[in-house]
KOLLOGU-792865 format. One record per residue: residue in one letter; x, y, z of N, C-alpha, C, O in turn. Coordinates in pm, whole numbers, padded with zeros to 5 digits, always signed. Layout:
N
AXYZXYZXYZXYZ...
This chain:
174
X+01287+00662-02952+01423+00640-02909+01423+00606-02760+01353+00653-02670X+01491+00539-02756+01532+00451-02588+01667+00502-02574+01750+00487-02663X+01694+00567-02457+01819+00562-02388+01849+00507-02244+01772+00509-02148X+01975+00458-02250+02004+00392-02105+02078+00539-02029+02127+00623-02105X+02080+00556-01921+02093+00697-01852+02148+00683-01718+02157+00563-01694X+02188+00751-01624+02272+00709-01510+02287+00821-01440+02340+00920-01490X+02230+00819-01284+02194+00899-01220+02326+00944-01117+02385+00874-01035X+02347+01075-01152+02460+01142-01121+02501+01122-00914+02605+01134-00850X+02337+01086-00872+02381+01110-00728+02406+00970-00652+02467+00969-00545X+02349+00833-00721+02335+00718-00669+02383+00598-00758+02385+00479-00727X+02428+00666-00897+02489+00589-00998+02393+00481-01082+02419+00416-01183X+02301+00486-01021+02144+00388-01068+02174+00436-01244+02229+00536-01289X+02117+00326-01310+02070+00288-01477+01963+00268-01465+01898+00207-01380X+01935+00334-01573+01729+00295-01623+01707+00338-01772+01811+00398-01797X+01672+00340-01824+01621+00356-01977+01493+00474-01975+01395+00471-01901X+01517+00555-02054+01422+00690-02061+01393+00691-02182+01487+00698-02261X+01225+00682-02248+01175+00692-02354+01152+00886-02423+01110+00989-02372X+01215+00845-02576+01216+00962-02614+01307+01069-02540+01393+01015-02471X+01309+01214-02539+01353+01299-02501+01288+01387-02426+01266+01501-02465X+01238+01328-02276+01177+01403-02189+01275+01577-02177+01373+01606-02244X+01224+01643-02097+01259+01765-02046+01331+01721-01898+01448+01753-01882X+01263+01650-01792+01309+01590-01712+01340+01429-01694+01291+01364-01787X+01391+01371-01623+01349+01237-01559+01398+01232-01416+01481+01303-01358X+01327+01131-01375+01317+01103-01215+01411+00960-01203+01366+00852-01243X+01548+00973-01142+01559+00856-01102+01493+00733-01003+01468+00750-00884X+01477+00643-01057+01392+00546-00997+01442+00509-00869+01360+00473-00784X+01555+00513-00844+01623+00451-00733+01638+00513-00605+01604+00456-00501X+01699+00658-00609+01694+00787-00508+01567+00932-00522+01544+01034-00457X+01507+00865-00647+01405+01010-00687+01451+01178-00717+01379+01277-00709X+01596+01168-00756+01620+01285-00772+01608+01327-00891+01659+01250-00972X+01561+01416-00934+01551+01431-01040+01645+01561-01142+01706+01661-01104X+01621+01499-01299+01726+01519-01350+01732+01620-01467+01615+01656-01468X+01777+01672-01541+01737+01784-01664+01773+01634-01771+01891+01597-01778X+01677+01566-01839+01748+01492-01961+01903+01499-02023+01988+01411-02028X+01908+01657-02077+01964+01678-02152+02093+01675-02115+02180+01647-02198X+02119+01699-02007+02275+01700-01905+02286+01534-01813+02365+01522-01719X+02204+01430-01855+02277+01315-01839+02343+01277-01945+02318+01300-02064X+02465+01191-01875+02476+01096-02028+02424+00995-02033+02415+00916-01939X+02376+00977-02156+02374+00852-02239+02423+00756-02276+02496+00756-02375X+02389+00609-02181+02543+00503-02198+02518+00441-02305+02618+00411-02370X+02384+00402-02363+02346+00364-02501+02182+00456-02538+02097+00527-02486X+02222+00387-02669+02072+00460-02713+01995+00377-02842+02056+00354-02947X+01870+00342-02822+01799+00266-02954+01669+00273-02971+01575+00256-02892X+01674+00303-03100+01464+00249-03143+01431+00141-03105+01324+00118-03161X+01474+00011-03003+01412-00114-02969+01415-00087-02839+01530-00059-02806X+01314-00082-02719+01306-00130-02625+01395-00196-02575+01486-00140-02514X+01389-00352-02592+01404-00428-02563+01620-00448-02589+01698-00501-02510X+01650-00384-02722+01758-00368-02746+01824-00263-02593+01911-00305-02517X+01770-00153-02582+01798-00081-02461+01820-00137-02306+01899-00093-02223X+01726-00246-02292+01723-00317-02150+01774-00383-02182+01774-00455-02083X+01831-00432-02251+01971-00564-02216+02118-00500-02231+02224-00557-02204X+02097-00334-02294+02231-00281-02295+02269-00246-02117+02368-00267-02046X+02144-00189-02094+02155-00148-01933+02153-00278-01859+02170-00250-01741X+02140-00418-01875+02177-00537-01817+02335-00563-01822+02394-00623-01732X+02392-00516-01925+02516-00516-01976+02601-00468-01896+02705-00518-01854X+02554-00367-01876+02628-00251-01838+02637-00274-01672+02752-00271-01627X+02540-00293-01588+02533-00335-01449+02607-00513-01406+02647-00553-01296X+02603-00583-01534+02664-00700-01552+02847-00629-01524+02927-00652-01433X+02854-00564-01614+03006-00520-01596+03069-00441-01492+03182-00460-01446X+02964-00324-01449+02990-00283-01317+03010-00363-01197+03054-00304-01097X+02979-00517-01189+02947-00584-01093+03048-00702-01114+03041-00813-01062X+03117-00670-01176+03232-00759-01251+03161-00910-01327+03248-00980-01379X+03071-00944-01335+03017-01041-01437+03022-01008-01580+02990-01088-01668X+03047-00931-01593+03048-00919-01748+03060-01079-01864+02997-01105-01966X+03151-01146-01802+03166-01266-01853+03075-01368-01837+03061-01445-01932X+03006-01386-01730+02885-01444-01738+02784-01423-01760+02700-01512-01765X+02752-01269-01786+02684-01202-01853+02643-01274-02012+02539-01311-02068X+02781-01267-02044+02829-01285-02187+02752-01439-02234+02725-01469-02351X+02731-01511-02133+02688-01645-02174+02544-01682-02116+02503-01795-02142X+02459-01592-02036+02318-01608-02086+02267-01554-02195+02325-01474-02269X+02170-01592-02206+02044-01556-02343+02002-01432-02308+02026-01371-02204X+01939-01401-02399+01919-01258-02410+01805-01208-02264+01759-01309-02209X+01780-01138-02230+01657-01155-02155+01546-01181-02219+01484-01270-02160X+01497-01146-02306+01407-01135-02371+01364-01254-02364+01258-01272-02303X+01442-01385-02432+01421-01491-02472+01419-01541-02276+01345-01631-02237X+01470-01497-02222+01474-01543-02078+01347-01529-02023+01295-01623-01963X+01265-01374-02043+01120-01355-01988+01030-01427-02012+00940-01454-01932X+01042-01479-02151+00969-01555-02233+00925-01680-02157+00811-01728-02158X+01012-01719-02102+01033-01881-02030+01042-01858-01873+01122-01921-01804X+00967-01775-01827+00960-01741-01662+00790-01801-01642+00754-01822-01527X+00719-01820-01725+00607-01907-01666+00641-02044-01673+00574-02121-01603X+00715-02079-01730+00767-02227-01708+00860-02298-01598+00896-02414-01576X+00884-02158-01533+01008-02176-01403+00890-02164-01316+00792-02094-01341X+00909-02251-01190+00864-02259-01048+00764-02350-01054+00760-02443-01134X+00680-02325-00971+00555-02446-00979+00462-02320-00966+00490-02204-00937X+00295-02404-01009+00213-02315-01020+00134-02285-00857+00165-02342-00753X+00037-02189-00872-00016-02180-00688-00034-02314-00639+00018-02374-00545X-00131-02351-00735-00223-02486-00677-00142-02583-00647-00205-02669-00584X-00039-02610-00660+00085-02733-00664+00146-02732-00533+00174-02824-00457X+00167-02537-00520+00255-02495-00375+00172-02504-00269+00210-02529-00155X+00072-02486-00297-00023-02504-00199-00067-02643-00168-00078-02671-00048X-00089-02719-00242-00121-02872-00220+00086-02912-00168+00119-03010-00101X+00147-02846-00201+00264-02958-00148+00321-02869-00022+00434-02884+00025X+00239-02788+00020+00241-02704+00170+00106-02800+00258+00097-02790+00380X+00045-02856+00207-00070-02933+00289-00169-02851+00239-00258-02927+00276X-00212-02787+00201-00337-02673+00184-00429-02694+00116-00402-02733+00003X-00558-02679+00146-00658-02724+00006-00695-02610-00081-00763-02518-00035X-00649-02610-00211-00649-02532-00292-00787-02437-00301-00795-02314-00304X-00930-02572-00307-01053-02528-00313-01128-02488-00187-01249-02486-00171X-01036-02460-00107-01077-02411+00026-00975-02262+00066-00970-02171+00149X-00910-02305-00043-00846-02103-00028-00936-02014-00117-00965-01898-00089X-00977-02078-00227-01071-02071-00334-01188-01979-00275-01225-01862-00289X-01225-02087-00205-01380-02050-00176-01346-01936-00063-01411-01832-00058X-01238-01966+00028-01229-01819+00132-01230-01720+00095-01303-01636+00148X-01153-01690-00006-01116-01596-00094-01260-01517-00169-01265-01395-00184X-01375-01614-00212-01490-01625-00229-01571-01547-00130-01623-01442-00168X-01587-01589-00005-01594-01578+00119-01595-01406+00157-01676-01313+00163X-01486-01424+00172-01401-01262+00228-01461-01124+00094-01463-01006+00128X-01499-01163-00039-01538-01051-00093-01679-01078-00100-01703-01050-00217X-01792-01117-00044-01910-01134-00050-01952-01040+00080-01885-01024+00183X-02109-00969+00041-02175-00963+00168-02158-00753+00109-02239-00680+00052X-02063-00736+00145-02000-00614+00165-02016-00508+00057-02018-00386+00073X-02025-00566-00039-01946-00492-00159-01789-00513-00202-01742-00445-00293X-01704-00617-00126-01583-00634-00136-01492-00560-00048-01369-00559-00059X-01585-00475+00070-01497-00447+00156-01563-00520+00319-01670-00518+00380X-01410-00589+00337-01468-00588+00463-01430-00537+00614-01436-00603+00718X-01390-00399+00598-01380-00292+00645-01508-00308+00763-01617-00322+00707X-01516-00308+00906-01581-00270+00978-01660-00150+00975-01781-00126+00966X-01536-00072+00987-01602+00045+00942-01719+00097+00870-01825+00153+00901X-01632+00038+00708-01727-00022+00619-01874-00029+00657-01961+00056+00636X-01884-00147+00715-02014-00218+00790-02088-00102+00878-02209-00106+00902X-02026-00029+00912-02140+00004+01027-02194+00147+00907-02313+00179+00897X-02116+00194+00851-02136+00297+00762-02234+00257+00678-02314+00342+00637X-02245+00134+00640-02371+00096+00546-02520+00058+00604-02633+00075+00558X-02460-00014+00752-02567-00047+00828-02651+00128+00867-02774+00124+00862X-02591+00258+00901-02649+00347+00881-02706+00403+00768-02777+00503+00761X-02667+00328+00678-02782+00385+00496-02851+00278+00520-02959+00336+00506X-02881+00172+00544-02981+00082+00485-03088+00083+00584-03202+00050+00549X-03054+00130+00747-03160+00127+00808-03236+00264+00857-03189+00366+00908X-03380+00227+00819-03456+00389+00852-03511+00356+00944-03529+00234+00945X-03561+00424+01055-03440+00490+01128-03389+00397+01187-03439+00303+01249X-03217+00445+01154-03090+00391+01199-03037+00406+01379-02942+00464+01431X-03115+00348+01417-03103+00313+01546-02993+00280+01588-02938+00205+01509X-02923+00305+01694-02795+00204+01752-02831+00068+01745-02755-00023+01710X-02943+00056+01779-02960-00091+01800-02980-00199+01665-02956-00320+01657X-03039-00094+01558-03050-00194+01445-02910-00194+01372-02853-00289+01318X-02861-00036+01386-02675-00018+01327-02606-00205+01385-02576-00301+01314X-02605-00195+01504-02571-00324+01576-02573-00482+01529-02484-00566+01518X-02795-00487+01496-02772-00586+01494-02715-00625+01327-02680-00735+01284X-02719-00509+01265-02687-00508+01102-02545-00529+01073-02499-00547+00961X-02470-00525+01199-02316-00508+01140-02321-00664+01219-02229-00733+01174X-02368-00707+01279-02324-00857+01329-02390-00954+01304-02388-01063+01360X-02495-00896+01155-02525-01019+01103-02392-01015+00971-02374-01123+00915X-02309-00904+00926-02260-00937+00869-02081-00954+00969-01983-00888+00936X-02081-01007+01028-01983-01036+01089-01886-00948+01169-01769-00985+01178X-01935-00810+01239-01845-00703+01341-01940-00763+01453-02049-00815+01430X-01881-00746+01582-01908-00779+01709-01955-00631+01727-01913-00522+01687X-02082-00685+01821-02162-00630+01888-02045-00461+01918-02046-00351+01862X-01956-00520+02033-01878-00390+02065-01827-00315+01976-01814-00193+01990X-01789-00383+01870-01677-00317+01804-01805-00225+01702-01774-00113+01662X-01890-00260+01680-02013-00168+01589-02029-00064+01686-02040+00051+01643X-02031-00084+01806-02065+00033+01910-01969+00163+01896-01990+00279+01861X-01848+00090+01943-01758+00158+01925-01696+00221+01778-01599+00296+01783X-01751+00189+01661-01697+00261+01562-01844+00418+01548-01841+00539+01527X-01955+00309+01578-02056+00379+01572-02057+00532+01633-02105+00631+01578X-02001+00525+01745-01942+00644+01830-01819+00722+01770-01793+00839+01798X-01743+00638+01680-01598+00698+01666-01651+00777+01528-01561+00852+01491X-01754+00784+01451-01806+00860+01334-01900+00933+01368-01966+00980+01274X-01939+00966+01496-01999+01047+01542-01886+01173+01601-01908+01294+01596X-01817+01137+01632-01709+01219+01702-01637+01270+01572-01640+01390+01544X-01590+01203+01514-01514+01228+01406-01568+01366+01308-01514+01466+01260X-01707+01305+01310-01824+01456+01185-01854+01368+01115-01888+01411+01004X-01859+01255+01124-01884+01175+00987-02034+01125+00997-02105+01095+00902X-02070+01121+01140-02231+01085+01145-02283+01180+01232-02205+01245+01301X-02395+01197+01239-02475+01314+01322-02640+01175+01418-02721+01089+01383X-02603+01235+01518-02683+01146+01601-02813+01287+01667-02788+01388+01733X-02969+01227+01606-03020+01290+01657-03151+01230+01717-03250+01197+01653X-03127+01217+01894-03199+01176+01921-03125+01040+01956-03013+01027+02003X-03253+00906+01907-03206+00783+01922-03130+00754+01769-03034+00677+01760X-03181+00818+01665-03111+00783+01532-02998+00852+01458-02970+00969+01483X-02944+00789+01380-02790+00840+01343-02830+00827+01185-02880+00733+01123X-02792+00954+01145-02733+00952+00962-02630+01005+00914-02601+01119+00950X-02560+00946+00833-02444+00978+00756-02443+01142+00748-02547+01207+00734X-02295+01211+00760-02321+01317+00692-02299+01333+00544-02327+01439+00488
Protein backbone atom coordinates (compact mmCIF):
# COMPACT_ATOMS: atom_id res chain seq x y z
CA UNK A 1 0.00 0.00 0.00
CA UNK A 2 1.09 3.58 -1.04
CA UNK A 3 -0.14 6.55 0.73
CA UNK A 4 0.10 10.22 -0.13
CA UNK A 5 0.68 12.02 3.45
CA UNK A 6 1.20 15.70 4.48
CA UNK A 7 3.41 17.09 6.90
CA UNK A 8 1.68 18.86 9.71
CA UNK A 9 4.63 21.55 10.19
CA UNK A 10 5.57 22.64 6.47
CA UNK A 11 2.48 21.24 4.63
CA UNK A 12 5.00 19.16 2.22
CA UNK A 13 3.28 15.76 0.29
CA UNK A 14 5.19 12.63 -0.27
CA UNK A 15 3.97 9.09 -0.54
CA UNK A 16 4.91 6.52 2.35
CA UNK A 17 5.21 2.79 1.51
CA UNK A 18 3.20 0.38 3.60
CA UNK A 19 2.54 1.28 7.24
CA UNK A 20 5.73 2.47 8.78
CA UNK A 21 5.68 3.24 12.69
CA UNK A 22 7.32 6.55 11.76
CA UNK A 23 8.10 8.78 8.70
CA UNK A 24 10.44 11.60 8.12
CA UNK A 25 9.27 14.44 6.18
CA UNK A 26 11.42 15.01 3.26
CA UNK A 27 11.14 18.64 3.12
CA UNK A 28 11.67 20.04 6.94
CA UNK A 29 12.84 16.45 8.46
CA UNK A 30 10.44 16.40 11.14
CA UNK A 31 9.36 13.56 11.91
CA UNK A 32 6.09 11.95 12.23
CA UNK A 33 4.01 8.95 14.13
CA UNK A 34 2.36 7.35 10.64
CA UNK A 35 -0.61 6.68 12.23
CA UNK A 36 -1.70 10.36 13.24
CA UNK A 37 -1.11 11.77 9.65
CA UNK A 38 -3.70 11.95 7.28
CA UNK A 39 -3.95 10.25 4.35
CA UNK A 40 -4.87 12.35 1.20
CA UNK A 41 -4.96 9.16 -0.98
CA UNK A 42 -4.02 5.70 -0.75
CA UNK A 43 -3.10 2.67 -3.40
CA UNK A 44 -1.47 -0.70 -4.28
CA UNK A 45 0.18 1.19 -7.46
CA UNK A 46 3.05 3.31 -6.96
CA UNK A 47 2.79 5.04 -9.63
CA UNK A 48 -1.18 5.52 -9.15
CA UNK A 49 -0.02 7.32 -5.70
CA UNK A 50 2.54 9.87 -7.37
CA UNK A 51 0.29 11.35 -9.70
CA UNK A 52 -2.45 11.58 -6.90
CA UNK A 53 0.19 13.67 -4.87
CA UNK A 54 0.92 15.60 -8.38
CA UNK A 55 -2.76 16.27 -8.24
CA UNK A 56 -3.03 17.39 -5.26
CA UNK A 57 0.06 20.08 -5.30
CA UNK A 58 -1.39 20.87 -8.96
CA UNK A 59 -4.53 22.08 -7.01
CA UNK A 60 -2.92 23.64 -4.11
CA UNK A 61 -1.09 25.83 -6.58
CA UNK A 62 -4.22 26.64 -8.38
CA UNK A 63 -3.39 24.58 -11.72
CA UNK A 64 -5.52 22.05 -11.19
CA UNK A 65 -6.88 22.70 -14.69
CA UNK A 66 -3.83 22.39 -16.41
CA UNK A 67 -3.01 19.77 -14.49
CA UNK A 68 -6.08 18.18 -15.90
CA UNK A 69 -4.64 18.29 -19.49
CA UNK A 70 -1.15 16.76 -19.26
CA UNK A 71 -0.46 13.04 -19.55
CA UNK A 72 -0.01 11.11 -16.91
CA UNK A 73 3.54 11.36 -15.58
CA UNK A 74 4.31 8.18 -16.08
CA UNK A 75 3.81 8.28 -19.75
CA UNK A 76 5.70 11.79 -19.34
CA UNK A 77 8.98 10.02 -17.63
CA UNK A 78 8.90 7.68 -20.24
CA UNK A 79 9.76 10.40 -22.91
CA UNK A 80 12.40 12.53 -20.80
CA UNK A 81 15.35 10.84 -22.73
CA UNK A 82 13.99 12.17 -25.79
CA UNK A 83 13.78 15.84 -24.41
CA UNK A 84 17.06 17.97 -24.57
CA UNK A 85 20.08 17.15 -26.50
CA UNK A 86 22.54 14.56 -25.62
CA UNK A 87 26.25 15.53 -23.77
CA UNK A 88 28.18 15.12 -26.90
CA UNK A 89 25.89 17.57 -29.00
CA UNK A 90 26.05 20.27 -25.91
CA UNK A 91 29.34 20.06 -25.86
CA UNK A 92 30.23 20.17 -29.56
CA UNK A 93 27.58 23.16 -29.90
CA UNK A 94 29.47 24.93 -26.76
CA UNK A 95 32.82 24.59 -28.99
CA UNK A 96 34.21 21.63 -26.93
CA UNK A 97 35.82 18.50 -28.09
CA UNK A 98 33.89 15.78 -26.87
CA UNK A 99 37.06 13.27 -27.23
CA UNK A 100 39.15 15.51 -25.36
CA UNK A 101 36.78 15.73 -22.29
CA UNK A 102 36.81 11.95 -22.85
CA UNK A 103 40.22 11.36 -22.56
CA UNK A 104 40.65 14.11 -19.52
CA UNK A 105 38.29 12.49 -17.75
CA UNK A 106 40.56 9.34 -18.65
CA UNK A 107 43.39 11.35 -17.52
CA UNK A 108 42.28 12.60 -14.04
CA UNK A 109 41.39 8.81 -12.82
CA UNK A 110 44.70 7.19 -13.85
CA UNK A 111 48.03 6.97 -11.94
CA UNK A 112 46.38 7.16 -8.40
CA UNK A 113 43.99 4.65 -7.89
CA UNK A 114 41.26 7.26 -8.90
CA UNK A 115 42.16 9.62 -6.36
CA UNK A 116 43.79 12.51 -7.03
CA UNK A 117 43.95 13.77 -3.68
CA UNK A 118 47.51 15.17 -2.91
CA UNK A 119 47.29 14.04 0.05
CA UNK A 120 46.46 10.94 -1.41
CA UNK A 121 49.90 11.07 -3.19
CA UNK A 122 52.17 11.69 -0.62
CA UNK A 123 50.43 8.97 1.65
CA UNK A 124 51.19 6.38 -0.99
CA UNK A 125 54.51 7.78 -1.93
CA UNK A 126 55.25 6.82 1.95
CA UNK A 127 54.07 2.95 1.35
CA UNK A 128 55.79 2.41 -1.78
CA UNK A 129 59.10 3.80 -0.80
CA UNK A 130 61.60 1.83 1.59
CA UNK A 131 63.02 3.86 3.19
CA UNK A 132 60.65 6.67 2.68
CA UNK A 133 62.82 9.49 2.68
CA UNK A 134 61.58 13.13 2.34
CA UNK A 135 63.38 13.22 -0.56
CA UNK A 136 62.10 10.15 -2.42
CA UNK A 137 58.27 11.00 -0.64
CA UNK A 138 59.05 14.25 -2.98
CA UNK A 139 60.36 13.05 -5.88
CA UNK A 140 57.34 10.29 -5.91
CA UNK A 141 54.56 12.73 -5.51
CA UNK A 142 55.93 14.96 -8.49
CA UNK A 143 56.34 12.40 -10.73
CA UNK A 144 52.78 11.91 -10.22
CA UNK A 145 51.87 15.46 -10.46
CA UNK A 146 52.02 17.48 -6.55
CA UNK A 147 54.72 20.17 -6.53
CA UNK A 148 57.73 19.75 -4.91
CA UNK A 149 56.31 22.24 -1.95
CA UNK A 150 53.12 21.19 -1.63
CA UNK A 151 54.50 17.22 -0.95
CA UNK A 152 56.68 18.98 1.66
CA UNK A 153 54.20 20.58 3.18
CA UNK A 154 51.53 17.86 3.43
CA UNK A 155 54.43 15.59 4.29
CA UNK A 156 54.85 17.67 7.53
CA UNK A 157 51.08 18.24 7.99
CA UNK A 158 50.74 14.07 8.66
CA UNK A 159 53.40 14.15 10.76
CA UNK A 160 51.87 16.69 13.04
CA UNK A 161 48.58 15.48 12.65
CA UNK A 162 49.67 11.44 14.10
CA UNK A 163 49.17 10.18 10.89
CA UNK A 164 52.96 9.62 10.06
CA UNK A 165 55.83 9.07 12.46
CA UNK A 166 59.24 10.43 11.26
CA UNK A 167 62.21 8.60 12.49
CA UNK A 168 65.27 9.90 11.81
CA UNK A 169 65.57 10.76 7.98
CA UNK A 170 62.52 8.26 7.21
CA UNK A 171 58.79 8.50 7.63
CA UNK A 172 56.04 5.59 7.93
CA UNK A 173 52.49 5.58 7.98
CA UNK A 174 50.92 5.02 11.24
Amino acid sequence: MYAVVGCTDCSSLWVVEGRPETTQCPSCGKRHQFGRLKQFHTSEDVDEARQARAALLADRQGFDEAFADLDHFADMEGRLDEAGVDDETYLREKGVDADDVAAAGDRANEGTGGSNSRKAVVREAIEACDPATEDEVVAYAVERGVPASAARDLLEKLVRAGAALRDGDAYRLV
